[in-house]
C-alpha positions as CSV (number, residue, x, y, z in Angstrom):
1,X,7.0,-26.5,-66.2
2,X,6.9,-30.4,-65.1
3,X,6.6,-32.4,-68.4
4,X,8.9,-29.7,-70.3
5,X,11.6,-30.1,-67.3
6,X,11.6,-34.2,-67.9
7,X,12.0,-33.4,-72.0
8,X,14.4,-31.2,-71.1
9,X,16.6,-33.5,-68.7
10,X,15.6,-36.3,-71.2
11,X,16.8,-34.3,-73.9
12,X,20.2,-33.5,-73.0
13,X,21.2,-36.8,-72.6
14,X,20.2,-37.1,-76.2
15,X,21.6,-34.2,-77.9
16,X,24.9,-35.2,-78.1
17,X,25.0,-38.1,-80.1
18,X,22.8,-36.3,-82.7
19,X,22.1,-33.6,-85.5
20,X,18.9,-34.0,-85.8
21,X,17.3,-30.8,-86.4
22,X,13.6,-31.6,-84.8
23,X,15.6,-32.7,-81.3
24,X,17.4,-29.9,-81.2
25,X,14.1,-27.5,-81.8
26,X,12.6,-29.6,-79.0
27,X,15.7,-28.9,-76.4
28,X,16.0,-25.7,-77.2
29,X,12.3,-25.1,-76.6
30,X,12.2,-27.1,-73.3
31,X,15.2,-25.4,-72.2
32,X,13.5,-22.1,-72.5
33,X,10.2,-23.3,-71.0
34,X,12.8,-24.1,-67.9
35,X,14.5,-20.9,-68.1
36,X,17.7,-22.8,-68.2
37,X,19.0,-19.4,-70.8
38,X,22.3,-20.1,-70.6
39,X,22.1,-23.8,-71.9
40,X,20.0,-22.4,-75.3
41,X,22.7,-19.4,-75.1
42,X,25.5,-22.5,-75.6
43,X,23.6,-24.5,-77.4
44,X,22.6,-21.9,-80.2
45,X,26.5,-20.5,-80.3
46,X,27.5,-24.2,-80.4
47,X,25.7,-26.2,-82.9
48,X,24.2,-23.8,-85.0
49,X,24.1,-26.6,-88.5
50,X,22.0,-28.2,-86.4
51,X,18.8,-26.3,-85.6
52,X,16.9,-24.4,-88.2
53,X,17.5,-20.8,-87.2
54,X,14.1,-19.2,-88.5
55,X,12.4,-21.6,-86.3
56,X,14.4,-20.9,-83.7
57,X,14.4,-17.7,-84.2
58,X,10.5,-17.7,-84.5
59,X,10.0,-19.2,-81.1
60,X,12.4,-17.1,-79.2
61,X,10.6,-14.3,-80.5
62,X,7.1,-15.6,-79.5
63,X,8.4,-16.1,-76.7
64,X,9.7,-12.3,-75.8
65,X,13.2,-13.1,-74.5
């Protein structure tokens, strides 16, 4: 978990002052990878223009939650 916990932290300090789709993937993922559910539950209800959803979608699935 270590490096994705310091993207993660570093992350949501980020995500907030931006749309971009690629930062959000990479939040989302680390979130996950932290098992911090809830935040990609908010997250993906929340800003759902920007992430792309098959991708999303994709790695949830690969991911078995």
């Amino acid at each position: 978990m270590g490096s994705y916990e310091g993207v993660y932290y570093f992350l949501a300090t980020v995500i907030s002052n931006t749309d971009d789709h690629e930062i959000y993937y990479k939040y989302i993922e680390s979130a996950v990878r932290c098992n911090q559910l809830q935040e990609v539950e908010r997250v993906i209800a929340e800003k759902s223009e920007c992430y792309d959803p098959s991708q999303v979608k994709d790695f949830l699935m690969q991911q078995k939650l």
